[in-house]
N, C-alpha and C positions, 0 to 999 in steps of 0.2 A: 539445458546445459548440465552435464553430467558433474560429478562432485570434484575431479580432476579439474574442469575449467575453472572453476567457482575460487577451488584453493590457489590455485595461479594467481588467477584475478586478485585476489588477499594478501599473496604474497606481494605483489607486485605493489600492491596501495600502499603495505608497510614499507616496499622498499624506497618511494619516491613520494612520500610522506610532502617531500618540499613542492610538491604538485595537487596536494590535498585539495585547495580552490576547484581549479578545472579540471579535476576527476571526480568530484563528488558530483558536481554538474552533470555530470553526464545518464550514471543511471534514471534521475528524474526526469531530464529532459528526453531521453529517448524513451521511457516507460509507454508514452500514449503512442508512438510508431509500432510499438511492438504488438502482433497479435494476440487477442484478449485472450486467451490461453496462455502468453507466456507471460504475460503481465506478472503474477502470481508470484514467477522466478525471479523475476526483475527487484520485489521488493525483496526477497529470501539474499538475494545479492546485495542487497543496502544493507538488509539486517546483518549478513556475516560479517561486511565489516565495520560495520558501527560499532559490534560486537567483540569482534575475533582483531580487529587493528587498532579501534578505538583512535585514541590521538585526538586528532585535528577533524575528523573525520564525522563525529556522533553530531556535532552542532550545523555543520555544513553540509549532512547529509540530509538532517531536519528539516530543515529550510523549505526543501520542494516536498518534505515528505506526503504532508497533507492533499495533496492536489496529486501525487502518484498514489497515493492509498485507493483518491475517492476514482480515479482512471481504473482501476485494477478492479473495485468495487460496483461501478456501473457498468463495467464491459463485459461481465465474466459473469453471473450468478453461479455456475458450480464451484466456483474458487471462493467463495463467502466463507466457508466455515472455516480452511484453512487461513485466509485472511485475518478473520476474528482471534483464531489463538497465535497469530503471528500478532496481534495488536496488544493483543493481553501478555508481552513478554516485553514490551517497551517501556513500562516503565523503570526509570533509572538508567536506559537509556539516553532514551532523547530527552528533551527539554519540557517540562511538564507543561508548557504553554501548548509547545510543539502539539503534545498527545490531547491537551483539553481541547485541540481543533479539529483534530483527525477523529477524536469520541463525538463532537458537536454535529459536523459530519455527516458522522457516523449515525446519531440518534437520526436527525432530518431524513437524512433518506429513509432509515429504517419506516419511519413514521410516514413518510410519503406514499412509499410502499403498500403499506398497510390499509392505507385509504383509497388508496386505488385500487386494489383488490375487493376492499367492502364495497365501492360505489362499483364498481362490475357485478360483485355479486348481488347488489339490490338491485338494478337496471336487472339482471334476469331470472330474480325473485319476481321482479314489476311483471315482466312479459309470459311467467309461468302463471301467473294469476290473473291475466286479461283475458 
């Protein structure tokens, strides 16, 4: 979505503010329909206007953010690192609960990762030495 729909989209949130509930709903819940390539955009769309509308918006957008974050995080690896400095501008944003879920997450998978990478590379450490 080029930066013309994005602004629309913001304008539109501010305008109909008394709709906040079931619009914020929406970017999280459709985030995992989205192909893991666009995921990435999808959260850059919560962030604008949590951001850029604010309101009623930063707490209600929070809600599902954790479970869009970790969507956008396990679908996608080229979008990691963009993900990460979009993660590290949330707070005073969102809700510090909100972000201590999406960091906790955040460490587990990292940490998951990590280990299953080592246990592949000793499995063929193991078979380069038999």
């Amino acid at each position: 979505m080029g930066g013309g729909g994005a602004s629309r989209l913001r304008s539109e949130a501010a305008a109909a503010a008394w709709a906040a509930p079931t619009r914020a709903s929406l970017p999280c819940c459709l985030l995992p329909q989205a192909p893991p390539p666009c995921r990435l955009y999808a959260l850059y769309l919560i962030d604008s206007i949590a951001k850029n509308v604010g309101g009623p918006y930063p707490p209600l957008l929070g809600a599902g953010l954790a479970s869009a974050f970790a969507a956008a995080w396990a679908s996608h690896p080229p979008s990691r690192p963009a993900l990460g400095r979009l993660l590290a501008t949330w707070d005073g944003v969102f809700d510090a609960g909100v972000l201590q879920d999406v960091r906790a997450w955040l460490a587990a998978a990292v940490d998951a990762e990590a280990r299953a990478v080592a246990a592949r590379a000793g499995r063929r450490v193991g078979r380069a030495e038999a």
